[in-house]
Backbone as CSV, one residue per row, in Angstrom:
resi,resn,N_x,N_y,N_z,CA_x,CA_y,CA_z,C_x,C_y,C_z
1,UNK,9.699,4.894,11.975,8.586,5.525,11.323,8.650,5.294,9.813
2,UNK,9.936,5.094,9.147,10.005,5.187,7.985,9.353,3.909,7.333
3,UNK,10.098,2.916,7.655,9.673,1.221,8.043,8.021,0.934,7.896
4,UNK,7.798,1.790,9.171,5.934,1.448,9.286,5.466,2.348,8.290
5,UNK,5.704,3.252,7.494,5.186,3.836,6.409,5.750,2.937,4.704
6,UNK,6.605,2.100,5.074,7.055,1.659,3.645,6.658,0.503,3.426
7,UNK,6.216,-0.063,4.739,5.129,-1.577,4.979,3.858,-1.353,5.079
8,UNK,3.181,-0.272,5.280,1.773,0.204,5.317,1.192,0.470,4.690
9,UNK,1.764,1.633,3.956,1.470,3.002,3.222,0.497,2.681,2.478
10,UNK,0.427,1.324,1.470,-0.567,0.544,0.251,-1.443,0.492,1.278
11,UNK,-1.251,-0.571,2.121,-2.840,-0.786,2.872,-3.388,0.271,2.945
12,UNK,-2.703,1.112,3.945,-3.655,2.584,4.298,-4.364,3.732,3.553
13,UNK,-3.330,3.724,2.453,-4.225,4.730,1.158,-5.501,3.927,1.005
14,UNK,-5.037,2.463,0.254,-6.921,2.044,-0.089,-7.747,1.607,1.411
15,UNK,-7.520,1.107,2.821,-8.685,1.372,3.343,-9.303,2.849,3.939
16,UNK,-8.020,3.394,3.692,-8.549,4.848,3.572,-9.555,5.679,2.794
17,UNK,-9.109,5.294,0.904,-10.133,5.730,0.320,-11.053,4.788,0.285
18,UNK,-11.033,3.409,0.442,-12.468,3.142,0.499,-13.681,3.610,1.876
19,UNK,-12.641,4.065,3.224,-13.649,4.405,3.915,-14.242,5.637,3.724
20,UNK,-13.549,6.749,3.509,-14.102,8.299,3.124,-14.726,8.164,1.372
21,UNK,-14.367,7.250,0.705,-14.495,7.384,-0.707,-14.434,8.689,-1.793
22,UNK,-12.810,8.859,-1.088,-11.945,9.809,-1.358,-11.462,8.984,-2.753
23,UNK,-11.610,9.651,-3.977,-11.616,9.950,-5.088,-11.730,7.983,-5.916
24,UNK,-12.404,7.690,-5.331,-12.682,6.269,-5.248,-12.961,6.001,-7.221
25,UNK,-13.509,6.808,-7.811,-13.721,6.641,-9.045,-12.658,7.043,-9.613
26,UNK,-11.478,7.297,-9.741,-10.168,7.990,-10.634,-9.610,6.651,-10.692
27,UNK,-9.603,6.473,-11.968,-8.601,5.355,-12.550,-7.250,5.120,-11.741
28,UNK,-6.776,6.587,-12.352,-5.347,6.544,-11.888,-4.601,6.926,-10.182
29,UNK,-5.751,6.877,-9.160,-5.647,7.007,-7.717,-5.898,5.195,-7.870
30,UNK,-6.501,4.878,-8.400,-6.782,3.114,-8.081,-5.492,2.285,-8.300
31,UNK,-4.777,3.076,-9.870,-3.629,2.093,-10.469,-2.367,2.626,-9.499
32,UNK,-2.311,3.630,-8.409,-1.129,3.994,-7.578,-1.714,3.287,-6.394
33,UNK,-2.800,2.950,-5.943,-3.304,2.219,-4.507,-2.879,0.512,-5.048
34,UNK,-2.990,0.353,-5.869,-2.785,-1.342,-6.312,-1.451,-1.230,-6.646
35,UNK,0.064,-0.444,-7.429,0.915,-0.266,-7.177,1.783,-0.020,-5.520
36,UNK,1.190,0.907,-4.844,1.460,0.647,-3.688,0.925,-0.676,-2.760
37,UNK,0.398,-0.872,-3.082,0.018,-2.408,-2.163,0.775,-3.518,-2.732
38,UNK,1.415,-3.452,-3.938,2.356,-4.444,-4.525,3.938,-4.464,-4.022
39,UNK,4.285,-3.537,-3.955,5.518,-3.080,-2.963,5.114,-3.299,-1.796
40,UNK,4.115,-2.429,-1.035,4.012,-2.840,0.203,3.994,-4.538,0.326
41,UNK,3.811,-5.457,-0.470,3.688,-6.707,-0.358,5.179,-7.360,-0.797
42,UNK,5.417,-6.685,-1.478,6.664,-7.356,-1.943,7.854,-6.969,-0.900
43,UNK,8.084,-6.079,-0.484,8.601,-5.440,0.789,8.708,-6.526,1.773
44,UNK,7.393,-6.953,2.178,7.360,-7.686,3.136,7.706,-9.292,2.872
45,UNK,7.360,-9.491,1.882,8.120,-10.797,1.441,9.606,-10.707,1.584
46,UNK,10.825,-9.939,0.981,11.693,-9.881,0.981,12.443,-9.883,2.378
47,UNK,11.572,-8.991,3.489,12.162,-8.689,4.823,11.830,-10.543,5.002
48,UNK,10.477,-10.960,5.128,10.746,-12.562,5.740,11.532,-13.568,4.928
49,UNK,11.525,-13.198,4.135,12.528,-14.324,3.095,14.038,-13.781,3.719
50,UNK,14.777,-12.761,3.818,16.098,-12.225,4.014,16.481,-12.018,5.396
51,UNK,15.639,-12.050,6.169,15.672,-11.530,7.587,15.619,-12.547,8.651
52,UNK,15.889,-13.666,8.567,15.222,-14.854,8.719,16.428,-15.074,10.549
């Protein structure tokens, strides 16, 4: 569970707020959804690069 939340978590906040358009105008909910989707990405690079 932890795993599928530390590889997800980015995606799911923003297609989340873009589907409810849950606080969709706040700067700073945008600059933690694009921070989390950068980890969530980088995360996953590291597992296929190391895990091989």
């Amino acid at each position: 569970m932890l795993v599928e939340t530390l590889l997800a978590g980015g995606f799911g906040a923003i297609l989340a707020g873009m589907l409810v358009h849950h606080k969709t105008r706040k700067w700073y909910f945008w600059l933690s959804w694009i921070i989390g989707l950068f980890v969530d990405v980088s995360l996953i690079y590291l597992m296929l690069k190391y895990l091989k």
